[in-house]
C-alpha positions in Angstrom: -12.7 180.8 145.5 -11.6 184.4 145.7 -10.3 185.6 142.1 -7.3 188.1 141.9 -6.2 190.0 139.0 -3.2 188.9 137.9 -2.0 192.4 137.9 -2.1 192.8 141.5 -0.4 189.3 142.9 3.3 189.8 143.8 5.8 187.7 144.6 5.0 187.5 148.5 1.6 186.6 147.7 3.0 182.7 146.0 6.1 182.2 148.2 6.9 179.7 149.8 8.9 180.4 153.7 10.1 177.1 154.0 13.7 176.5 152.3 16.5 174.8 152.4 20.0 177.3 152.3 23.2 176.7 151.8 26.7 178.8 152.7 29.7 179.6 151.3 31.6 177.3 154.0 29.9 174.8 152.3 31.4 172.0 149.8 29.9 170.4 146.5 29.1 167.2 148.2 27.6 169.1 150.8 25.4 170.6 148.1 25.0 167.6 146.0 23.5 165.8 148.8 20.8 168.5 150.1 19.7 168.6 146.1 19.0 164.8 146.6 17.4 164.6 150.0 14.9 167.4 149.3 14.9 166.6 145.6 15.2 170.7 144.3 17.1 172.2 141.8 18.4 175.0 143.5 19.8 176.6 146.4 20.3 180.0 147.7 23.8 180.5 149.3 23.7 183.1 152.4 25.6 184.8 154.4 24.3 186.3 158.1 20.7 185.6 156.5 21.4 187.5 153.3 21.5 186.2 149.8 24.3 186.0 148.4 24.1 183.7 145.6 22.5 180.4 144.3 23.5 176.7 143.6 22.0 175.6 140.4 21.8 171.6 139.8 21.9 172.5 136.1 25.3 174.7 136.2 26.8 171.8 138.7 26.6 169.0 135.5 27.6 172.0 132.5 30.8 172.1 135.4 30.8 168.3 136.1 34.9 168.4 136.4 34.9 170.3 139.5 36.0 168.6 143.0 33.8 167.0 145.8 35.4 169.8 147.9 35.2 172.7 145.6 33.4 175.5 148.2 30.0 176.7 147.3 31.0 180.4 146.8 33.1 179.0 144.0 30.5 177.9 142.0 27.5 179.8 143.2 25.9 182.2 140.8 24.0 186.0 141.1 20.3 184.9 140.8 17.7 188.0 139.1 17.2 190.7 141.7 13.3 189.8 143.0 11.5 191.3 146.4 8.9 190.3 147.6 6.7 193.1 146.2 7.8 192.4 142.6 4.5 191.8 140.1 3.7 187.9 139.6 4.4 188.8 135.6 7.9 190.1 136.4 8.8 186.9 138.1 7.7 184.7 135.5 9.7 186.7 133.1 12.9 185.9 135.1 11.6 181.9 135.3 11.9 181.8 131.3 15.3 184.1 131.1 17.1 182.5 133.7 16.3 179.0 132.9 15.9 178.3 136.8 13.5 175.9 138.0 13.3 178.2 142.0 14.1 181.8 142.1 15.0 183.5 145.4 13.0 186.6 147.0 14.4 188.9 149.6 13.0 191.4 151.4 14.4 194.9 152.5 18.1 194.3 153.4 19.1 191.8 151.0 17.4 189.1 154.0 16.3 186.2 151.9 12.6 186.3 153.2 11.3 183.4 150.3 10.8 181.2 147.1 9.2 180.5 144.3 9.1 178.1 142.3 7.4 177.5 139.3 4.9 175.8 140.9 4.2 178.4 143.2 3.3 180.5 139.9 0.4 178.4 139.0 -1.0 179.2 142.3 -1.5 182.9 140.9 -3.1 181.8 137.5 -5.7 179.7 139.2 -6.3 183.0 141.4 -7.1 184.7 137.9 -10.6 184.6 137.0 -9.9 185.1 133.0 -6.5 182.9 132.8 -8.3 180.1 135.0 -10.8 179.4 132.9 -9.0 180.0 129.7 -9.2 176.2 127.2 -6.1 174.6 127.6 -6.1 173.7 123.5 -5.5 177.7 123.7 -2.0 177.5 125.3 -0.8 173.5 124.9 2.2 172.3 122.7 0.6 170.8 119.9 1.4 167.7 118.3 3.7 166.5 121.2 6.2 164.0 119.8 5.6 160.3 121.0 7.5 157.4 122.3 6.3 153.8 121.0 5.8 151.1 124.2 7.9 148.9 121.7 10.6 151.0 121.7 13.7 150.8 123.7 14.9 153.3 126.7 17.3 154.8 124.8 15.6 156.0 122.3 13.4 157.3 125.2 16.1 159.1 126.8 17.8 160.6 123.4 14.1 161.9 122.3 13.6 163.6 126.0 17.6 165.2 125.4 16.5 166.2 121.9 13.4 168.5 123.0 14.8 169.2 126.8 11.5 167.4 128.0 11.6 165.2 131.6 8.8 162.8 130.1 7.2 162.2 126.8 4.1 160.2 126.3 4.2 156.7 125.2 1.7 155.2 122.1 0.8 152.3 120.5 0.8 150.8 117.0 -2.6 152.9 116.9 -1.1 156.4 117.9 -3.2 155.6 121.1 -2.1 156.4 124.4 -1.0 153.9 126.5 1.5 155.3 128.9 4.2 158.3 130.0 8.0 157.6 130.5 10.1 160.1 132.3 13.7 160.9 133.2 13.1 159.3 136.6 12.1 156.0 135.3 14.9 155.6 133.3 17.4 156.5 136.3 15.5 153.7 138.4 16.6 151.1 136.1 20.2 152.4 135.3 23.5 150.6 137.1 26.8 151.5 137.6 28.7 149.3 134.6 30.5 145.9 135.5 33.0 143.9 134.0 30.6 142.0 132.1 29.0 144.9 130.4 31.8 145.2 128.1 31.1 147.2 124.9 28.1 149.4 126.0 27.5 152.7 127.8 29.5 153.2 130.8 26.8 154.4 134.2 24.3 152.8 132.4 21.8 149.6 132.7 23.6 146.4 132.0 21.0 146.2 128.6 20.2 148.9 126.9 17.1 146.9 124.6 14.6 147.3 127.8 11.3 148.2 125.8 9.3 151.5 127.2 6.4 149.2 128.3 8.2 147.5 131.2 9.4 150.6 132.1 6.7 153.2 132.0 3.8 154.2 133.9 1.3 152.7 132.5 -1.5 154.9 134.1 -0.7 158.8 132.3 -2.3 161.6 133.8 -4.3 163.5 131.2 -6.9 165.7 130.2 -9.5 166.5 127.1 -8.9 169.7 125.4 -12.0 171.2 126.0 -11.3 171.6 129.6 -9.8 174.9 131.3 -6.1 175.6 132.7 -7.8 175.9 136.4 -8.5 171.8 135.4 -4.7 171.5 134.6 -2.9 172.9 137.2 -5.4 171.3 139.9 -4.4 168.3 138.1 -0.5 168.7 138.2 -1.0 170.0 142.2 -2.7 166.8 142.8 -0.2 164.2 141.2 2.6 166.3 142.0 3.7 166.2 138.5 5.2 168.7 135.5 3.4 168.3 132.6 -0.1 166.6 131.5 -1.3 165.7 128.2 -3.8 166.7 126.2 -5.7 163.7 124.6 -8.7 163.6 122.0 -10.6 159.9 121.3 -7.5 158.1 123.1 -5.0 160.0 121.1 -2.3 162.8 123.0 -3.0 165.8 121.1 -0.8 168.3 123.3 0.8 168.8 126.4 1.5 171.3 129.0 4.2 172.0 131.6 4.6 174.8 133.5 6.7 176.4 131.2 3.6 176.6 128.9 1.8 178.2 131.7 4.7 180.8 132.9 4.8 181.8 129.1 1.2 182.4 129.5 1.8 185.0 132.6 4.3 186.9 130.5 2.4 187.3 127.8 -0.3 189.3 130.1 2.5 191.9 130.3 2.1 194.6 128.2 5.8 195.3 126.8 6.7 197.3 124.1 9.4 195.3 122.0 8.8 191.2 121.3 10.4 188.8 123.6 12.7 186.3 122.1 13.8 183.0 124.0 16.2 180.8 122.4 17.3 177.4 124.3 19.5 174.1 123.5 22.3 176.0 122.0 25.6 174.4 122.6 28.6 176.9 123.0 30.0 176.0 119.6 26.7 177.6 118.1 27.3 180.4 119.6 28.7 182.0 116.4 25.5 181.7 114.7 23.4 184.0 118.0 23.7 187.7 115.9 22.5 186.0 112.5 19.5 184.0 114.1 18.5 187.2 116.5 19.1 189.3 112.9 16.8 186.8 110.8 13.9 187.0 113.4 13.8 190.5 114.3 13.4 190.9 110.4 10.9 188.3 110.1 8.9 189.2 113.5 8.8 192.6 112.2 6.5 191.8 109.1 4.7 189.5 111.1 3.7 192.6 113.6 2.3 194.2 110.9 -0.2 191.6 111.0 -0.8 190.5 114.2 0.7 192.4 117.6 3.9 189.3 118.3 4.4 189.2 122.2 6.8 185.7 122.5 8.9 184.1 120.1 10.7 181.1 121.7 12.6 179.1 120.1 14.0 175.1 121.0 17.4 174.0 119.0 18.5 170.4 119.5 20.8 168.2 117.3 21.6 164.8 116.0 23.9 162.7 113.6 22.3 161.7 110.7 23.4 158.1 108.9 26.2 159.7 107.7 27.3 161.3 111.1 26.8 164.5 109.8 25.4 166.9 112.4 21.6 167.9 111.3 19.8 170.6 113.7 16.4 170.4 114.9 14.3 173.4 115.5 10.9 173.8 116.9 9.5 177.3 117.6 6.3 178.8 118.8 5.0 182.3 118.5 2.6 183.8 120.6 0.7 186.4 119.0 -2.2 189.0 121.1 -5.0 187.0 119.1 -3.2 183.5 118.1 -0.5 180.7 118.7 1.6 179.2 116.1 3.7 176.5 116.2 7.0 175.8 113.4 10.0 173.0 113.2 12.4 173.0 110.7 15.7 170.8 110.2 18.9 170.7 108.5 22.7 170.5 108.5 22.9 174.7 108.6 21.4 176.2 111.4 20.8 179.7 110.1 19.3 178.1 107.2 16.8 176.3 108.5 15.8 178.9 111.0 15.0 181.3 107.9 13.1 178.4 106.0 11.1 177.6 109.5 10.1 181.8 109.6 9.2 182.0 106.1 6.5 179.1 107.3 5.6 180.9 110.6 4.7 183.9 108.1 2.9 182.3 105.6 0.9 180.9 108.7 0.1 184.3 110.1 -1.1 185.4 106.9 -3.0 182.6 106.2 -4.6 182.8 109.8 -5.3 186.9 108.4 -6.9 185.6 105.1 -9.4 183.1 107.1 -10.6 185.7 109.3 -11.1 188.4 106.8 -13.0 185.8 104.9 -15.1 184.5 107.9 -16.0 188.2 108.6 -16.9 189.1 105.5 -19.3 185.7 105.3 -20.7 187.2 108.3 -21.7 190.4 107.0 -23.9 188.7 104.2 
């Protein structure tokens, strides 16, 4: 295989030229049913082969009110402004700001001449001599949060909402792994309600107690952590698949998707000021954005005294506890230009626990500082 530097791959050079398009003429149904058949997230609206816009699958549920008849250039959005010589790292910047699963590339003119997806991305990491063959325990999700085979579907489905994951592996009484349940095996199994299913979830399966083990694939696709990230994307090409775990003696350790990997192509971009990604906000916690940007500016900027911080991103979800009083969840991860550290924190105030879950991160980063000044100094003995 011919390696590339990441540096010189552009956009043109992972495109793909066969897409599906949508107008403005065009209706929601219309859209709805292309999405299915060709099972995408996205569409790019043109007009007289320009781009004009883009369909997102995850903007048509936020909007799930609107009519079957409701015209694409109603509900079509302004997609990041990519050509087709745009650097590989700018692209996977936009991937993790936008929140889009396909971007759309033009050419001169505005002509939509491509897309990528994020998928087509790992095709420019493999071409990477150094990223290829970095060890995948390097850039995993540590300690990925488990399903048990006895457990019931809904649980399954609230824990994949909770960490805005589309499968989660499945254990046994052992913490061994014995399977991976996704949001497509739940949907296979879910029926419109009847008459007879009074009292439970409406668009749901008749009974909600079906246990994980007769519903998941028994069969996982994963991968020990001493193998590279050339191993893991070849793996998720193969299986046509969007995340694979990590597993040590039987047991998942980690897993990666290829958000994991786009975060790794935007931290190869040298960039002046830290970049901050926070997700699962609702709009109601929108209040709270200035005062959690404030807190980790503050809290990144001790940190850089330390180590060089590149990514800090940042996953909200929330719950009820017994009481039905809202508790937050937070899980974080902070890149670093010589480490990776992962954080979660809880609790009813948000801003709260997002200062308790930095003070951790920074004890973490000194504590990673203390280790190696001490392993150095062993050395020099």
């Amino acid at each position: 295989m011919a390696y590339q530097s990441i540096e010189n791959l552009k956009a043109q050079d992972v495109m793909s030229k066969n897409f599906v398009c949508a107008s403005e003429e065009d209706n929601l149904s219309d859209v709805l049913a292309k999405l299915k058949k060709h099972d995408i997230s996205e569409l790019p609206v043109i007009r007289k082969n320009k781009l004009v816009g883009l369909v997102s699958y995850d903007t048509l549920i936020k909007r799930r009110n609107l009519p079957l008849t409701t015209k694409v250039e109603h509900i079509m959005s302004t997609p990041p402004k990519l050509s087709e010589d745009t650097p590989l790292t700018t692209v996977a910047e936009m991937f993790m700001s936008s929140g889009f699963r396909t971007l759309p590339i033009t050419s001169k003119g505005k002509k939509l001449a491509g897309m990528v997806s994020r998928t087509d991305l790992l095709k420019g990491i493999k071409q990477d001599k150094k990223l290829a063959e970095l060890p995948i325990s390097s850039i995993m999700t540590k300690v990925p949060q488990c399903i048990r085979e006895d457990d019931n579907i809904t649980q399954a489905r609230d824990l994949m909402k909770r960490l805005s994951m589309r499968t989660v592996p499945v254990v046994d009484d052992h913490e061994k792994l014995v399977g991976v349940i996704g949001v497509k095996d739940i949907a296979k199994i879910w029926t419109p309600k009847t008459k007879e299913s009074r009292g439970e979830l409406a668009g749901e399966k008749i009974s909600l107690d079906v246990e994980v083990s007769s519903v998941m694939n028994p069969d996982p696709v994963h991968i020990e952590k001493e193998e590279n990230v050339k191993s893991v994307i070849s793996l998720m090409h193969k299986h046509d698949i969007s995340s694979v775990l990590i597993t040590e003696k039987q047991k998942p350790i980690g897993i990666i998707t290829p958000l994991d990997l786009i975060e790794l192509l935007v931290r190869t971009q040298e960039r002046e000021s830290l970049y901050v990604q926070i997700t699962g906000l609702d709009e109601e916690d929108a209040e709270f954005y200035d005062d959690m940007h404030g807190l980790i500016q503050k809290s990144m900027k001790k940190i850089n005294k330390i180590q060089k911080t590149r990514i800090f991103a940042l996953h909200v979800s929330q719950y009820h506890d017994k009481s039905f009083v809202k508790e937050y969840e937070l899980r974080a991860r902070l890149s670093t230009d010589k480490h990776m550290f992962y954080a979660q924190g809880e609790g009813w105030n948000l801003v709260g626990a997002l200062d308790e879950l930095l003070d951790t991160l920074e004890g973490m980063v000194t504590k990673e500082k203390d280790r190696r000044l001490g392993a150095r100094k062993k050395g020099s003995f």
